[in-house]
C-alpha positions as a Markdown table, in Angstrom:
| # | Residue | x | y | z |
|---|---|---|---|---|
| 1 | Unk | -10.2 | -0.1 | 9.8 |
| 2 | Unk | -7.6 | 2.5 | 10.5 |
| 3 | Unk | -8.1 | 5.8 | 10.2 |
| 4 | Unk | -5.0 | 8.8 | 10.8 |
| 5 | Unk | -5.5 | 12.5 | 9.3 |
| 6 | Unk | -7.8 | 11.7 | 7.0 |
| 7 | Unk | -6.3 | 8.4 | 5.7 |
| 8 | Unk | -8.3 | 5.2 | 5.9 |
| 9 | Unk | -6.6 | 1.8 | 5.9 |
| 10 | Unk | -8.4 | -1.6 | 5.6 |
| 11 | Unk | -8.5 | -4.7 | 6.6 |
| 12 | Unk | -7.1 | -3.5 | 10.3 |
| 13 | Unk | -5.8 | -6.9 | 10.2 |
| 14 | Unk | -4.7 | -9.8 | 7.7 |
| 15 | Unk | -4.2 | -12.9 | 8.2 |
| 16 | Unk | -3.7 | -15.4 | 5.3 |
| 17 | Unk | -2.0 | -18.6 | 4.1 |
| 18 | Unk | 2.3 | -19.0 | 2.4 |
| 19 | Unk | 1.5 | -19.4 | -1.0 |
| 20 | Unk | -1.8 | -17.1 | -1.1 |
| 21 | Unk | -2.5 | -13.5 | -1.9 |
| 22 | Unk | -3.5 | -10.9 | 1.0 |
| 23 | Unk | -4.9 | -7.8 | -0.8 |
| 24 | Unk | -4.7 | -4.1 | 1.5 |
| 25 | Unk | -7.0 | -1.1 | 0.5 |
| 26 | Unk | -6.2 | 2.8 | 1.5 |
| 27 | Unk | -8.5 | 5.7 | 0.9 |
| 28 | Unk | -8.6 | 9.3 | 1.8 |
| 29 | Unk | -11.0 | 11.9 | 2.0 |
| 30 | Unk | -8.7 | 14.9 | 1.3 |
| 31 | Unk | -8.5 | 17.2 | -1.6 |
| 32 | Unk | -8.0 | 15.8 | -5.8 |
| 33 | Unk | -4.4 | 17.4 | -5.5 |
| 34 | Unk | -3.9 | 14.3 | -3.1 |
| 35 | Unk | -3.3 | 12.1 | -6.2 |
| 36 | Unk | 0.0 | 10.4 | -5.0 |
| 37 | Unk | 0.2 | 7.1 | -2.7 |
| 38 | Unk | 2.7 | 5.2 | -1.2 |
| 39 | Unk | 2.6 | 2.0 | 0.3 |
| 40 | Unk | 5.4 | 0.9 | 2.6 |
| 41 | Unk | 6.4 | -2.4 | 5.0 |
| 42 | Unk | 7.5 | -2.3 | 8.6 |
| 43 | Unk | 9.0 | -5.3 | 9.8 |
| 44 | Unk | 9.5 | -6.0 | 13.2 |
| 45 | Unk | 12.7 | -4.5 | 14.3 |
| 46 | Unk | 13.4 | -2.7 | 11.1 |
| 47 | Unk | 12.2 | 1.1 | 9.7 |
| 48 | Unk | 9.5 | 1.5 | 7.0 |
| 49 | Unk | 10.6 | 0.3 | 3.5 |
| 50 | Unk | 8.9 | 1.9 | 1.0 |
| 51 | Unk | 7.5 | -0.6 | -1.5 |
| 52 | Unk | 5.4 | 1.5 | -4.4 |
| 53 | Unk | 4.4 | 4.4 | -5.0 |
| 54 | Unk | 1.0 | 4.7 | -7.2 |
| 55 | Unk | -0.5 | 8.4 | -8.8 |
| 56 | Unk | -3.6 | 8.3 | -10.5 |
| 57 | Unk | -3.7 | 7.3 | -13.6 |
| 58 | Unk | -0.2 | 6.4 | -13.7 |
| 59 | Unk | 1.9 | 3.5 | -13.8 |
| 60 | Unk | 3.1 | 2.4 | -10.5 |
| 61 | Unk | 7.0 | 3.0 | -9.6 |
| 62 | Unk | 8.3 | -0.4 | -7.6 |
| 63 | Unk | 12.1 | 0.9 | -7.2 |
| 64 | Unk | 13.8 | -2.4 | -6.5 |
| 65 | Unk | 10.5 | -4.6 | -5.5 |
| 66 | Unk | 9.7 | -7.4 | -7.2 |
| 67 | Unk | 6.7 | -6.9 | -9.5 |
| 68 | Unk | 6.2 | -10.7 | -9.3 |
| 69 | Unk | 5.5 | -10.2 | -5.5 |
| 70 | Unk | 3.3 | -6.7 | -5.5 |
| 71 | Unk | 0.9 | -5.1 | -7.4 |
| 72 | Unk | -0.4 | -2.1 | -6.8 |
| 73 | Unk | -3.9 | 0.0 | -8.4 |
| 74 | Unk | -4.7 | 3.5 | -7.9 |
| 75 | Unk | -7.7 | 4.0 | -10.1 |
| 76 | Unk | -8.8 | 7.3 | -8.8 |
| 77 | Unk | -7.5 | 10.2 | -6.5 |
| 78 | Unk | -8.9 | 9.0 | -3.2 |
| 79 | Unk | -8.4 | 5.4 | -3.4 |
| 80 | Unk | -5.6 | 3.0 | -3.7 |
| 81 | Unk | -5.1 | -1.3 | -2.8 |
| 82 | Unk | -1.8 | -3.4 | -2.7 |
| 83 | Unk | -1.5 | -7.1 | -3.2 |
| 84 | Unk | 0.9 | -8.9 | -1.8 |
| 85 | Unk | 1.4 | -12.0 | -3.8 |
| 86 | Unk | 2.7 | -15.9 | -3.1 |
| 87 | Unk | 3.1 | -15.3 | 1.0 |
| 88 | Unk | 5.9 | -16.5 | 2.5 |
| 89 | Unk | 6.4 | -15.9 | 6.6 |
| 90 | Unk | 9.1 | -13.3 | 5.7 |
| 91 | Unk | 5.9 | -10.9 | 4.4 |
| 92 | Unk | 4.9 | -10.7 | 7.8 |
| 93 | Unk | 4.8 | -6.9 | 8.9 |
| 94 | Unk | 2.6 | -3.7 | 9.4 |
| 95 | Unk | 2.1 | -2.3 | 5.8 |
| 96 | Unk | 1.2 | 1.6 | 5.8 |
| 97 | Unk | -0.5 | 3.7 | 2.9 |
| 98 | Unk | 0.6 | 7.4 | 2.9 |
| 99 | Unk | -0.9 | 9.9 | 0.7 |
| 100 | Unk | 0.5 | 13.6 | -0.6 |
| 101 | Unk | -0.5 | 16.1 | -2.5 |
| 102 | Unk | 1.7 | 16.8 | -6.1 |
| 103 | Unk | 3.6 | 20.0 | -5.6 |
């Protein structure tokens, strides 16, 4: 589990098989204004690439990633999960959940 300003991120670590599904989960334990997450991919090497962002209730927005290859739920206000679909080595990263409150 990882834990930064109130954000919690789990599993700490994922390891899976190409072809399978690895499923992330992200909660926080601020405020109900803190509707809005965003989940984003760092590959070695490379800066953070946002992927989706989620508010609740909503639909999520996947700007140009495939939703064949992510899906993302955000059911309530403090909690959110990505899946990262049919693996392939290139998925390999550090994923990050941010949260922020709707101005």
């Amino acid at each position: 589990m990882f834990h930064c300003q109130g954000v919690t991120q789990y599993p700490e670590i994922s390891w899976s098989y190409v072809s399978k599904s690895a499923e992330m989960n992200c909660s926080h334990n601020k405020d109900a204004g803190h509707n809005q997450m965003y989940w984003y991919r760092q590959r070695p090497g490379e800066t953070m690439t946002l992927i989706v962002y989620t508010v609740s209730g909503g639909q999520p927005d996947y700007g140009g990633a495939p939703q064949t290859k992510y899906s993302a739920i955000k059911e309530n206000f403090e909690s959110g999960a990505l899946t990262v679909k049919d693996l392939q080595l290139e998925d390999s990263g550090v994923y990050f959940c941010a949260v922020s409150k709707h101005s």
